[in-house]
C-alpha positions as CSV (number, residue, x, y, z in Angstrom):
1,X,-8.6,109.3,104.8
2,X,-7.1,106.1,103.7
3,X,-3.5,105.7,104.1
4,X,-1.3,104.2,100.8
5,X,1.3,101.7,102.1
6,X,4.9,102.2,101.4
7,X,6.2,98.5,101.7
8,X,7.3,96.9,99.1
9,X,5.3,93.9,98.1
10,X,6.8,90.4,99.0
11,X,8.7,92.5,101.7
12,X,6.9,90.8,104.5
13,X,8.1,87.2,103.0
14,X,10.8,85.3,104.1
15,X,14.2,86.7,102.0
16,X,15.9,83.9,99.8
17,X,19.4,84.0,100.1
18,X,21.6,83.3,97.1
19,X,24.2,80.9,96.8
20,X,27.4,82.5,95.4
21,X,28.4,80.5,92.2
22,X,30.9,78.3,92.8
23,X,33.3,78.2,89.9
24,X,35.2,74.9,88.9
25,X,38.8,74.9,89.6
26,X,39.0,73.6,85.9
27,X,37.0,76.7,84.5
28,X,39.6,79.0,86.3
29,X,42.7,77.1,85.6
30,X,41.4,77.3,81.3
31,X,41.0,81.3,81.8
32,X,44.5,81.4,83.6
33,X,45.8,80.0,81.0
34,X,44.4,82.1,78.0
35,X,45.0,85.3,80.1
36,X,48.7,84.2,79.5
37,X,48.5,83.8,75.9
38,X,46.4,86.9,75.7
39,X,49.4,88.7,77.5
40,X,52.1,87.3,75.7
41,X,52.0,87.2,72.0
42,X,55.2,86.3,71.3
43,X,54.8,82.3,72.6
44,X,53.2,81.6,69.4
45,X,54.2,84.7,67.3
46,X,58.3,83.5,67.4
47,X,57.6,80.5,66.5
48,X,55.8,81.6,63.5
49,X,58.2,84.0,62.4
50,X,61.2,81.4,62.6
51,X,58.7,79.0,60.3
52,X,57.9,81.7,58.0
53,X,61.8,82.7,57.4
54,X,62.9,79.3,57.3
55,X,59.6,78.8,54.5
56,X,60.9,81.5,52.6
57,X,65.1,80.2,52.5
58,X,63.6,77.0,51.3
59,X,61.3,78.1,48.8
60,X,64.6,80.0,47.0
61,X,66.0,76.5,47.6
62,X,63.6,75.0,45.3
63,X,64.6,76.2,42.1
64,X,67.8,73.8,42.6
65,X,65.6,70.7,43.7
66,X,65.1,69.3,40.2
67,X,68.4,68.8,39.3
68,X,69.2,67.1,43.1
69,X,66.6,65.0,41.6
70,X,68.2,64.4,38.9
71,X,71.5,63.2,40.3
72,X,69.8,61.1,43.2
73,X,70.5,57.7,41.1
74,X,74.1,58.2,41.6
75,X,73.4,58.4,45.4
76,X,73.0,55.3,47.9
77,X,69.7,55.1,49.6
78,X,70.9,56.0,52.8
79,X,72.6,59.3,51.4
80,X,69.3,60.2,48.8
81,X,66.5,59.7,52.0
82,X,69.1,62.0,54.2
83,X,69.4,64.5,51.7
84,X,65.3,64.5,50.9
85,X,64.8,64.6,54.5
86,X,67.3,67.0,55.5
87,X,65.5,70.5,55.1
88,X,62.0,68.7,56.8
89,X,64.7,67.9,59.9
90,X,66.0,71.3,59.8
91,X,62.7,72.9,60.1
92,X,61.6,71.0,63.2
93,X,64.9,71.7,64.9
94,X,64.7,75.3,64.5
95,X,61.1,75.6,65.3
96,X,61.8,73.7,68.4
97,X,64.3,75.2,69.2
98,X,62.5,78.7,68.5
99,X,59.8,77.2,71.4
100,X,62.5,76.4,74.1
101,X,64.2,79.5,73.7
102,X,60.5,81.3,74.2
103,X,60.0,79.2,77.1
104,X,62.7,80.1,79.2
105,X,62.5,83.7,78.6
106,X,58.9,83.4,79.8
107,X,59.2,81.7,83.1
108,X,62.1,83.8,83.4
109,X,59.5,86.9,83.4
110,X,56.1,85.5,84.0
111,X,55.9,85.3,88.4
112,X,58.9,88.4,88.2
113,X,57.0,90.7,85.3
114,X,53.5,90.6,87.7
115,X,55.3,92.1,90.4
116,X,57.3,94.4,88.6
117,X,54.6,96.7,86.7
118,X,52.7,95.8,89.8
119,X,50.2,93.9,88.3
120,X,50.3,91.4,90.8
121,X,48.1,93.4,93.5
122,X,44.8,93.4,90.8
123,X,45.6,90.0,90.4
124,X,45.4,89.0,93.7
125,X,42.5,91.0,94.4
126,X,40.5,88.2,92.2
127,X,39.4,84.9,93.6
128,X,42.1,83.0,91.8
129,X,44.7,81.2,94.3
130,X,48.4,81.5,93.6
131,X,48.3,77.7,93.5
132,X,46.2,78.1,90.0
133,X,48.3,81.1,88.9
134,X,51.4,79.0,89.2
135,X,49.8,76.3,87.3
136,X,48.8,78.3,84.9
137,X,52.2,79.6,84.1
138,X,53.7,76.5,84.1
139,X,51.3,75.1,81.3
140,X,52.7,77.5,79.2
141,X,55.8,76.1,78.3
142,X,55.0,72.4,79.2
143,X,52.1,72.0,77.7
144,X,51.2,74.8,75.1
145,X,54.5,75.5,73.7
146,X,55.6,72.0,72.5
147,X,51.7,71.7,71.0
148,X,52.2,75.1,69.0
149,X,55.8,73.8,68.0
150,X,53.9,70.7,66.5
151,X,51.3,72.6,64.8
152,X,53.6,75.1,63.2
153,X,55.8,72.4,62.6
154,X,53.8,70.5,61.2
155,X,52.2,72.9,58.7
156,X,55.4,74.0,57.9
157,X,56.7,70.6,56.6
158,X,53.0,69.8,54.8
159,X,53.9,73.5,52.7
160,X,57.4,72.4,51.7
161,X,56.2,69.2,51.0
162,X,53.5,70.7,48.7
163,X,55.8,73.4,46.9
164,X,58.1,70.5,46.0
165,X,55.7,68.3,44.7
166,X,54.8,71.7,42.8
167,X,58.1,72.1,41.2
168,X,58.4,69.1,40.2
169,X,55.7,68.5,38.6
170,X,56.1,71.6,36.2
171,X,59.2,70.1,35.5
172,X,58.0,67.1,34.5
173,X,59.9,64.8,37.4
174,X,57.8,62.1,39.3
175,X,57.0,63.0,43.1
176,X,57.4,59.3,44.1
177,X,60.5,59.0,45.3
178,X,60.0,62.5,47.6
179,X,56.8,61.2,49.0
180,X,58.3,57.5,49.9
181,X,61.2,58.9,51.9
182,X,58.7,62.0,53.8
183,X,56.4,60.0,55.3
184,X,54.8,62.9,57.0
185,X,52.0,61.0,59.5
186,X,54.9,59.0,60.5
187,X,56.9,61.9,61.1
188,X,54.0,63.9,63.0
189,X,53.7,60.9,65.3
190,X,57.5,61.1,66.2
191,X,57.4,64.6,66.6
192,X,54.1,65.0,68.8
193,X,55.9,62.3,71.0
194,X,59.5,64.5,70.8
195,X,57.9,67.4,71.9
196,X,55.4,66.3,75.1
197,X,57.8,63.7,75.9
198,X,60.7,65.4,75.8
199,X,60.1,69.6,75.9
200,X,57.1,68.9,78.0
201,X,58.2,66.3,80.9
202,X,61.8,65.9,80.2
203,X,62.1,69.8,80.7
204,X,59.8,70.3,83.3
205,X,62.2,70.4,86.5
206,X,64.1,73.8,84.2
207,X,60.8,75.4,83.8
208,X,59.8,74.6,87.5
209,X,63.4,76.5,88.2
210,X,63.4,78.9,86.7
211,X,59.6,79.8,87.5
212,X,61.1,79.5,91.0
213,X,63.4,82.0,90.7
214,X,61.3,84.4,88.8
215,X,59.2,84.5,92.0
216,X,62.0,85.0,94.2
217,X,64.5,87.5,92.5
218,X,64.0,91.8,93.1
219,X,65.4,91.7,89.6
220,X,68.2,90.1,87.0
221,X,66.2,87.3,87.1
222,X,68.3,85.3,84.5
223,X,71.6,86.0,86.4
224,X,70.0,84.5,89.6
225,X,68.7,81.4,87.7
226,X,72.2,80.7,85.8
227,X,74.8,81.6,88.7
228,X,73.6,79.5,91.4
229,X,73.9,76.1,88.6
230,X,77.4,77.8,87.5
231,X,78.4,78.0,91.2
232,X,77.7,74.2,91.7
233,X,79.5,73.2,89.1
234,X,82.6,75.4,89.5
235,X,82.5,74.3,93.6
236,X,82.6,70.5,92.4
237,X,85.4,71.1,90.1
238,X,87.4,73.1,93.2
239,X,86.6,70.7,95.5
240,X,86.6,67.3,94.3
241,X,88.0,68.2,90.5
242,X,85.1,66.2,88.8
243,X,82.3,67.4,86.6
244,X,78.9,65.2,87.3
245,X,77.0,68.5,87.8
246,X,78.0,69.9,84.6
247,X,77.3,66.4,83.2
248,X,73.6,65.8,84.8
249,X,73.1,69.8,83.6
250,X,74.2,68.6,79.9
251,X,72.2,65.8,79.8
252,X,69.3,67.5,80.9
253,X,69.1,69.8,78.0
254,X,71.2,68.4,75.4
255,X,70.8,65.0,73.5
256,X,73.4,62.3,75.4
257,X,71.9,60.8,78.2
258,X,70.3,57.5,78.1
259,X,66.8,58.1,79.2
260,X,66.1,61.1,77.0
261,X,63.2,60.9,75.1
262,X,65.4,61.1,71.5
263,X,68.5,61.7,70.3
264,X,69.6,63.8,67.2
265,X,68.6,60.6,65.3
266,X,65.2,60.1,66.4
267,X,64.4,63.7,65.4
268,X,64.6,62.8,62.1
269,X,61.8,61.0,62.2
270,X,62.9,57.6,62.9
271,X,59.4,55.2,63.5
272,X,57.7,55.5,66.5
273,X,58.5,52.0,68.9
274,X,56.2,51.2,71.9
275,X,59.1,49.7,74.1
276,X,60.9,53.4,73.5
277,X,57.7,55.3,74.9
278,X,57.6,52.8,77.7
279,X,61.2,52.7,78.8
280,X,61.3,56.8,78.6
281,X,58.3,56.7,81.0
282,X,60.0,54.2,83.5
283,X,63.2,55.9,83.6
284,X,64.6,57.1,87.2
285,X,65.7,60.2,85.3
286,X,61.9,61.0,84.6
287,X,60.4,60.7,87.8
288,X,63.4,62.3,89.8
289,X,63.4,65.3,87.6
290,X,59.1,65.6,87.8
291,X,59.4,65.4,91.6
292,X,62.4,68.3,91.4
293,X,59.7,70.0,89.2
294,X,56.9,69.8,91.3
295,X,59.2,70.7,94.6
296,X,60.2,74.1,93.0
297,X,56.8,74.8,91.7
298,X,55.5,74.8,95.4
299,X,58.0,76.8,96.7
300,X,57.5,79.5,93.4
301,X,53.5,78.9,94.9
302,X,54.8,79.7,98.4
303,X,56.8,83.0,97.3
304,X,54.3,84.4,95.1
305,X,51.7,83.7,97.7
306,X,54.5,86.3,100.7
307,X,56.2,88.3,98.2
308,X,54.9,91.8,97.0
309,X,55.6,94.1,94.1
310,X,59.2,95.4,93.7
């Protein structure tokens, strides 16, 4: 009786071993980043909704456009290019202004969200450091934010641009004069530069706070990210009645101090200079603000890496 063998063949062969696939840190740091804009809708979908209400005020505005054009020879050329340029201004300040608002209120819940619904534990249960987490959050409003503001922006001002031209063609005006003073590549260029210069980097050390924060705090996340700035300021006044605090804090967000990256002018699109790019990227302010920024994100790195769900 012959006696059938069991083993498998190729068993008695030495076993290869696998090497686990090592992804890039890149890779994971991309898929970090959609996850977020998978996840929250409303980076991109505010924006849009402030463009498309703002689209629809101007296009009712439209039906009074020929007779601005009418009257624009009584006007000097100073007072006709700001009142063509005007609504294309207004546009990119709200829009913008839609995209900083969004950004707060996301670092404000992206590290505190995770660990409220509890998320955080599946999260960390994939091979994703908090190191890329954290960057990955923090691309969000320095980095994707101001490019959708542009984009919107940018389409935004192409449509009014186009609907104008529209009306006034049917009414039998000339479009030159609206087309000499909206230069729109010009303004693109200025805004693209507005937006990464000055949302992206100038903004970075509030985004890095506030991520901070939404690490750190059980809950009232925006209460702990506010009081402690209020506090300083409020101290200094007490103390030594003077108001630098409150100043720097002003001059951080707002338009007024020297080494921001525009002013309310420059956002309507004044030409582009190389020796203004180059002295916003060797200003003090800049690099003391990035090196505030990258101190908070490491300790946000640190506290998501030792805190748990709440």
């Amino acid at each position: 009786m012959t006696t059938q063998s069991n083993a498998i063949p190729g068993s008695t062969q030495e076993s290869q071993v696998l090497a686990p696939t090592v992804i890039p840190a890149t890779r994971i740091l991309y898929w970090s980043v959609r996850r977020e804009l998978w996840e929250n809708r409303s980076v991109y979908l505010a924006p849009l909704g402030v463009a498309a209400i703002f689209l629809i005020g101007f296009l009712i505005s439209l039906f009074r456009l020929p007779e601005k054009m009418r009257g624009a020879s009584a006007l000097t050329p100073m007072q006709l290019h700001e009142l063509i340029e005007r609504p294309y201004t207004y546009a990119a300040l709200l829009i913008m202004g839609s995209g900083f608002v969004v950004a707060l209120f996301y670092c404000l819940d992206a590290l505190h969200g995770e660990r409220h619904d509890r998320s955080v534990l599946f999260w960390k249960s994939l091979p994703v450091s908090d190191l890329t987490t954290v960057l990955s959050k923090a691309t969000i409003p320095m980095v994707i934010i101001p490019l959708l503001s542009f984009a919107i922006t940018v389409a935004t001002q192409w449509l009014m641009l186009m609907f104008s031209t529209l009306v006034l063609l049917g009414n039998g005006q000339s479009v030159s004069l609206l087309w000499m003073h909206v230069p729109l590549f010009q303004m693109s260029l200025m805004l693209l530069y507005h937006l990464l210069a000055g949302h992206g980097l100038w903004y970075a050390p509030i985004y890095a706070w506030v991520l901070m924060v939404s690490a750190w705090a059980r809950r009232a996340t925006f209460l702990w990210a506010a009081l402690p700035l209020v506090a300083i300021g409020f101290l200094e006044k007490v103390a030594f009645n003077t108001a630098h605090f409150g100043a720097f804090l002003g001059g951080r967000v707002g338009p007024g101090a020297e080494d921001m990256p525009y002013t309310v002018d420059s956002i309507s699109m004044a030409p582009l200079a190389l020796h203004t790019v180059l002295r916003f990227l060797s200003s003090p302010g800049l690099w003391i603000g990035l090196m505030f920024a990258a101190a908070f994100l490491a300790v946000a790195v640190r506290l998501r890496h030792n805190r748990g769900p709440v």
